[in-house]
N, C-alpha and C positions, 0 to 999 in steps of 0.2 A: 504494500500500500504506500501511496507516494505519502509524502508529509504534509501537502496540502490537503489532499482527501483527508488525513487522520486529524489536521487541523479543524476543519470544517465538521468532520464527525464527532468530535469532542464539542464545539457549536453547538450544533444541531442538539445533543443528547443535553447537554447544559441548557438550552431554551426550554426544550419539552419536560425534564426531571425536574428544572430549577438548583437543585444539589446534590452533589455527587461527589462520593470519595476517586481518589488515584485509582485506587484499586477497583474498581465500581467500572469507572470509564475503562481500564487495562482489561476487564472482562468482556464486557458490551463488544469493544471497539478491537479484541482478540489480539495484544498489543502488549510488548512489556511494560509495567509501571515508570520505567525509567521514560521510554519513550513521551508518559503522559506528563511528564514533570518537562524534558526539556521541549514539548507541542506548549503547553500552559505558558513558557517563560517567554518565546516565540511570540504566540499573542500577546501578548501582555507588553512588550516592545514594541508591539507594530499600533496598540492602542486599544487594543480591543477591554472593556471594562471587566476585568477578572480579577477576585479574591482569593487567595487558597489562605485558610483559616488550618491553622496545622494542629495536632495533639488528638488527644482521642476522639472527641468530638468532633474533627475539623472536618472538612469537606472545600469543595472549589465550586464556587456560584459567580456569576454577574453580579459588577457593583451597582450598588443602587446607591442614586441619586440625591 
């Protein structure tokens, strides 16, 4: 899977769930967790509004406003 498709399906899955661990999207998206950490920091450089809230509870959502 190119990095833009896995970028865009990490998107996608985050609009429609709203919150979702590494692990969560690494399953979904059949993808190793590492992959979803360095797609996540990608966006997050190009602008796109992403939070990764880390620790046991943490998860990666769209920032809000």
């Amino acid at each position: 899977m190119a990095k833009a498709d896995t970028m865009l399906g990490i998107l996608m899955l985050l609009r429609a769930r709203k919150r979702m661990t590494a692990r969560q999207l690494a399953e979904q998206l059949e993808i190793h967790i590492r992959t979803v950490y360095r797609c996540i920091d990608a966006l997050c450089i190009s602008g796109v509004p992403i939070v990764r809230k880390r620790g046991e509870t943490g998860a990666i959502t769209f920032r809000t406003m």
